[in-house]
C-alpha positions as CSV (number, residue, x, y, z in Angstrom):
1,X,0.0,0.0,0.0
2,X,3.1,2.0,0.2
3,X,2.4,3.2,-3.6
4,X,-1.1,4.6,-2.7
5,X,0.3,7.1,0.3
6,X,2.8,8.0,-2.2
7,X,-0.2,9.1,-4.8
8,X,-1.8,10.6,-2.1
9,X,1.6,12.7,-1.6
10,X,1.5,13.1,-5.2
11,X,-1.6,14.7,-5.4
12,X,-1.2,17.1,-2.1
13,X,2.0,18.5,-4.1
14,X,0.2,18.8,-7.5
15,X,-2.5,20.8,-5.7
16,X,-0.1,22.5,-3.5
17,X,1.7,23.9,-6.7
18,X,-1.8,24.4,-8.3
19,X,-2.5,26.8,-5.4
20,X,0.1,29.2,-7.2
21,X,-0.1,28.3,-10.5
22,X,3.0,26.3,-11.0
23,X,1.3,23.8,-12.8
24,X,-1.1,25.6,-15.2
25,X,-0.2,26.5,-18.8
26,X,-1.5,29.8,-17.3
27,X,-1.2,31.0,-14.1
28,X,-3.9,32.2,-12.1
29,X,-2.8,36.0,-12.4
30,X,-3.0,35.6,-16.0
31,X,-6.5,34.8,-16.2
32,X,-7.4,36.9,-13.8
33,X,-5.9,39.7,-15.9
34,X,-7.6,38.0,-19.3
35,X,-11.0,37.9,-17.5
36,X,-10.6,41.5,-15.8
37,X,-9.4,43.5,-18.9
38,X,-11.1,45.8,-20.9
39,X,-14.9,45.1,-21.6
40,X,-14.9,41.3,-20.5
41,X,-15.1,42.0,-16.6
42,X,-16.4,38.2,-16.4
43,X,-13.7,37.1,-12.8
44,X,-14.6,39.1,-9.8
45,X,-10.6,40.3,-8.7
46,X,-11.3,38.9,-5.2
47,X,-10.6,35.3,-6.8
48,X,-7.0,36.8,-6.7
49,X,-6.8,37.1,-2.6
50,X,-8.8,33.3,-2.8
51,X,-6.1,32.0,-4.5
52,X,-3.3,33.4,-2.5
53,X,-5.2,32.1,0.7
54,X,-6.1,28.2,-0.6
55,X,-2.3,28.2,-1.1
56,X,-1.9,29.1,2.6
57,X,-4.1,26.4,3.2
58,X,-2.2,23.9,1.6
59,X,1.1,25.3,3.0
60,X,-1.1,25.0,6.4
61,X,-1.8,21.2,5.9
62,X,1.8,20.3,5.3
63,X,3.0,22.1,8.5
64,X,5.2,25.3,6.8
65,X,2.0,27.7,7.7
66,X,0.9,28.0,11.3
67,X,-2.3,30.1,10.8
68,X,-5.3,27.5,10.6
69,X,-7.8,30.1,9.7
70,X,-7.0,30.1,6.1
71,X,-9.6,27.7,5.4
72,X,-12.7,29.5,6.5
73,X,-11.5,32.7,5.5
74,X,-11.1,31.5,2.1
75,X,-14.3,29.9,2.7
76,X,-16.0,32.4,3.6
77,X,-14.6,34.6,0.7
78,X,-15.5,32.1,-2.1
79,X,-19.0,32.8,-0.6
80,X,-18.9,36.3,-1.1
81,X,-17.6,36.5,-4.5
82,X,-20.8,34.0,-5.4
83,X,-23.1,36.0,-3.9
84,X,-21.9,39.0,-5.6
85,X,-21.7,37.5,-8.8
86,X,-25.0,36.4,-8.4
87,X,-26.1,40.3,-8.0
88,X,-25.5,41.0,-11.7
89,X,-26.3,37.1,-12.8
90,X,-28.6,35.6,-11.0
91,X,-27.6,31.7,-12.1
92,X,-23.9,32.1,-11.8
93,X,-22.4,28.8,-10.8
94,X,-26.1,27.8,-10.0
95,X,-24.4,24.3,-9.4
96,X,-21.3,23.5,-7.6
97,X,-20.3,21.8,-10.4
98,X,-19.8,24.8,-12.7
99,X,-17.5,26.6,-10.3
100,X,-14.1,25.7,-12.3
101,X,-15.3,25.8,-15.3
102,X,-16.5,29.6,-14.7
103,X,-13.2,30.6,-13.6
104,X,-11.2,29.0,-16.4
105,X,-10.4,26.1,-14.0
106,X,-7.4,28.2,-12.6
107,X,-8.0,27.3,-8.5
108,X,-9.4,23.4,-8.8
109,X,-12.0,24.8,-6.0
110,X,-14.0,21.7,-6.1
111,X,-10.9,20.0,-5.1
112,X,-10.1,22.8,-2.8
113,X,-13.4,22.3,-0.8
114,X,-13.2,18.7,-0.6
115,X,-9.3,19.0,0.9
116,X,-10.9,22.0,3.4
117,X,-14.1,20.0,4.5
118,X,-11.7,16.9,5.3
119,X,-8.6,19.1,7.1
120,X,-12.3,21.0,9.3
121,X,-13.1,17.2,9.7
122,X,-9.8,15.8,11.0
123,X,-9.8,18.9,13.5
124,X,-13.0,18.2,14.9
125,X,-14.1,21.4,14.7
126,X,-17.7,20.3,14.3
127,X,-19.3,23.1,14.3
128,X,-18.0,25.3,11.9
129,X,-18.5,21.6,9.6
130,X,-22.1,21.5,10.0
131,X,-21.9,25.8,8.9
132,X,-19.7,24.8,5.8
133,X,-21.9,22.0,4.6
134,X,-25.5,23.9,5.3
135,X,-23.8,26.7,3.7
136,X,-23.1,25.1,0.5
137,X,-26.4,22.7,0.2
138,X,-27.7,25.9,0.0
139,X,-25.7,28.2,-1.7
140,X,-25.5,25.8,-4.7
141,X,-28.5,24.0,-6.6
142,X,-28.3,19.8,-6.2
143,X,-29.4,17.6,-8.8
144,X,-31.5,14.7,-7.7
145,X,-28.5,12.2,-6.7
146,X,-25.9,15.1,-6.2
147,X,-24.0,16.4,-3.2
148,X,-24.2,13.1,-1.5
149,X,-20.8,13.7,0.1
150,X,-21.8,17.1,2.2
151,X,-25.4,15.4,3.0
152,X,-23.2,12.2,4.3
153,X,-21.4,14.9,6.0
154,X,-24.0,16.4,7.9
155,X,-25.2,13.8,9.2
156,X,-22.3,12.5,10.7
157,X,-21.3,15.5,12.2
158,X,-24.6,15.6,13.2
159,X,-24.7,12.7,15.8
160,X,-20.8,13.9,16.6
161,X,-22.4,16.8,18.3
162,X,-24.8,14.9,20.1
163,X,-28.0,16.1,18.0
164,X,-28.7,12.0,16.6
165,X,-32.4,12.4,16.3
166,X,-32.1,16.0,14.3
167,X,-29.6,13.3,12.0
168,X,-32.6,11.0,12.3
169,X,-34.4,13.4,10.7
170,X,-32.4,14.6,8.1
171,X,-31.6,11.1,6.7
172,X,-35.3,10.2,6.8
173,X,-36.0,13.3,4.4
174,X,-32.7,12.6,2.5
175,X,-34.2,9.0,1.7
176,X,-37.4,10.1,0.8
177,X,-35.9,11.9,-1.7
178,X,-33.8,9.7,-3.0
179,X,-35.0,6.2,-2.4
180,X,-32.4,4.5,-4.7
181,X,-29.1,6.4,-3.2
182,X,-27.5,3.9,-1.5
183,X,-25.1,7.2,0.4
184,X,-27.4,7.8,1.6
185,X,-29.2,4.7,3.1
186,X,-26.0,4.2,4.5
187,X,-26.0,7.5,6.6
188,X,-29.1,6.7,7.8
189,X,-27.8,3.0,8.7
190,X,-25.7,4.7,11.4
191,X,-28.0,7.7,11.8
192,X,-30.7,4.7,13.3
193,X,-27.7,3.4,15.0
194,X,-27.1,5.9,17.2
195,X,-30.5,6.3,18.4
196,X,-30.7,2.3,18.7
197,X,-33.3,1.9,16.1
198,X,-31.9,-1.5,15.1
199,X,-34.6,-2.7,13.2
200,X,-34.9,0.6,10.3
201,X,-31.3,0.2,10.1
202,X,-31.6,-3.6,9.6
203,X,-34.0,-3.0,7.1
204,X,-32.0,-0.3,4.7
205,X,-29.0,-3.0,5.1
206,X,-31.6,-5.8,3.6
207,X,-32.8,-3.5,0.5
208,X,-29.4,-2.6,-0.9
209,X,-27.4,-5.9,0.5
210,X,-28.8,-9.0,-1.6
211,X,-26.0,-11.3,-1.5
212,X,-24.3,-10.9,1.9
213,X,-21.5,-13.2,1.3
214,X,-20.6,-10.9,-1.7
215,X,-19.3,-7.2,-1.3
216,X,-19.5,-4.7,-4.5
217,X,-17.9,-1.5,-5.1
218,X,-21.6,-0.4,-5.8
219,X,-22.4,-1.2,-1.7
220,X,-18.9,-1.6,0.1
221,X,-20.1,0.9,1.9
222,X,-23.3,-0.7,3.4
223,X,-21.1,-3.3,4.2
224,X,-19.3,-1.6,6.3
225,X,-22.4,0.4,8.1
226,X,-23.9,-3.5,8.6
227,X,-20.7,-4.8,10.2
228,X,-21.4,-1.8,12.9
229,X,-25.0,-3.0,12.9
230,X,-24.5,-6.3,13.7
231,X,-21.9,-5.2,16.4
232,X,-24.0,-3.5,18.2
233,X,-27.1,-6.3,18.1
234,X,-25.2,-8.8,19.2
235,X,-25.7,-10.3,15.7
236,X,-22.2,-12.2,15.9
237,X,-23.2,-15.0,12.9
238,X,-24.1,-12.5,10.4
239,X,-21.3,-10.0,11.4
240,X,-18.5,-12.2,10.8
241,X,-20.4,-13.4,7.2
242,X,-20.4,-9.2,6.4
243,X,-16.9,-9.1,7.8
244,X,-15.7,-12.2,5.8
245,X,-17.3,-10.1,2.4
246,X,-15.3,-7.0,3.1
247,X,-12.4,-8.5,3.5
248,X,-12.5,-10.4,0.4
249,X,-13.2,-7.5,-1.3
250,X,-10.6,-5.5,0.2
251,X,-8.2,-8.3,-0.6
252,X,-9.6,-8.0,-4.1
253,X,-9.2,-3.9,-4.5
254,X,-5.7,-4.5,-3.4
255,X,-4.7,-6.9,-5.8
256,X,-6.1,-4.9,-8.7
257,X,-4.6,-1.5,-7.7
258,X,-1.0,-3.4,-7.0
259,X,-1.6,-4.7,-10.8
260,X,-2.7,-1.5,-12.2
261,X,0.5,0.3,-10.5
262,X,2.4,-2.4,-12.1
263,X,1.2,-1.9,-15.6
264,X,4.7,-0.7,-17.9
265,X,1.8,1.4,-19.5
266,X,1.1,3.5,-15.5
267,X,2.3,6.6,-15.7
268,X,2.5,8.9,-11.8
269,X,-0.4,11.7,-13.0
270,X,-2.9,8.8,-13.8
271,X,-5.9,8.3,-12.6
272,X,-6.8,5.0,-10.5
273,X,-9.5,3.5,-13.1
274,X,-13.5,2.9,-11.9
275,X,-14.0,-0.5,-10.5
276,X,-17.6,-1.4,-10.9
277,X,-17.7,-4.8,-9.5
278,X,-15.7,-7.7,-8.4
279,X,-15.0,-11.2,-9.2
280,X,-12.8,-14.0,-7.9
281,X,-9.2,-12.7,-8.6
282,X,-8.7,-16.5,-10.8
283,X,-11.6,-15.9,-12.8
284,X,-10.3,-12.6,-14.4
């Protein structure tokens, strides 16, 4: 596994030199001058002091910047440079997903917010979490089956401050919503969890886990939330059957990444491919 925390460092410095344009045929003061010249006026100039902050944030998260507060300050800024926007065009960036391509894809800001969420995440500063995540549900417009990471979010850091019914709740409208998201059958797995309402969860792990003796990359995630279930029933037999599942699909994921690293064809900026589905490593 020692290649995959070295593609993990890989990726930390590619965004780290991102953060200040070192890696972009154009740097991010370029566009900013292309999109602020003359009649075009299309990139508010504030994405200029974003910029120069996410790249304290990434110096932050590698220990050479002290200051913390770089994350919700940039943040907060990316905020007000939507809402601004928004004052002279009502639908900019109406969707989170639109974000880098309306600014020329100079910051990576989707890959920005998921790095900030996760470093707010590992402080366990919960609080300002739940803010960032109710802030973007709805600052942005989602897509049925979108933005299932920041709703998975919330609910966890939900029941991490204590509020597990209010995550109760919010799972229980989540699923309504989208009865065929298995994200989010999962949050409410361990939302029902932790207010010992064994049997709903039992029941969400029964709809989207068919075969329990076989784990998928569609559902490794139910999996996982059923192994906890079946911890805390008491449900030993059908625990160590999930258990047994993960860890042949674990086994499995390992192989194939180890074989894909080992490809003469792998080159270090590649992306790890999709895996849809597994089979017994000698049938492939």
């Amino acid at each position: 596994m020692r290649l995959l925390a070295e593609q993990m460092i890989h990726k930390l410095h590619n965004r780290t030199d991102a953060a200040y344009g070192c890696k972009e045929k154009r740097n991010a003061d370029e566009i900013i001058i292309k999109y602020t010249d003359g009649d075009k006026g299309m990139l508010n100039k504030k994405w200029k002091r974003f910029n120069k902050l996410t790249g304290k944030c990434y110096l932050n998260m590698i220990g050479t910047e002290k200051d913390g507060s770089c994350w919700l300050q940039a943040f907060e800024l990316m905020k007000e440079i939507i809402l601004e926007e928004r004052k002279s065009d009502p639908q900019f960036v109406s969707e989170l997903e639109m974000i880098d391509d309306a600014t020329d894809y100079a910051f990576d800001i989707q890959g920005w917010l998921e790095d900030c969420l996760d470093e707010i995440d590992m402080r366990e500063e919960y609080e300002t979490l739940l803010k960032m995540c109710n802030d973007l549900l709805e600052l942005f417009g989602w897509p049925e089956y979108t933005g299932s990471d920041i709703r998975f979010r919330k609910a966890t850091v939900l029941r991490e401050l204590g509020r597990t019914k209010e995550s109760v709740e919010f799972c229980k409208k989540w699923m309504q919503k989208e009865p065929g998201n298995v994200v989010a059958a999962t949050s409410g797995v361990y939302a029902y969890i932790s207010t010992k309402e064994y049997d709903a969860a039992e029941t969400l792990v029964d709809r989207f886990i068919i075969n329990k003796s076989e784990c998928l990359d569609e559902n490794d995630m139910m999996f996982i939330a059923a192994s906890k279930l079946y911890e805390a029933m008491g449900k030993k037999k059908e625990k160590r059957e999930i258990d047994k599942a993960i860890k042949k699909y674990d086994e499995y994921i390992e192989e194939y990444i180890e074989e894909y690293f080992m490809n003469p064809d792998f080159e270090e900026d590649d992306e790890l491919p999709i895996i849809t589905g597994i089979s017994e490593p000698s049938q492939r």
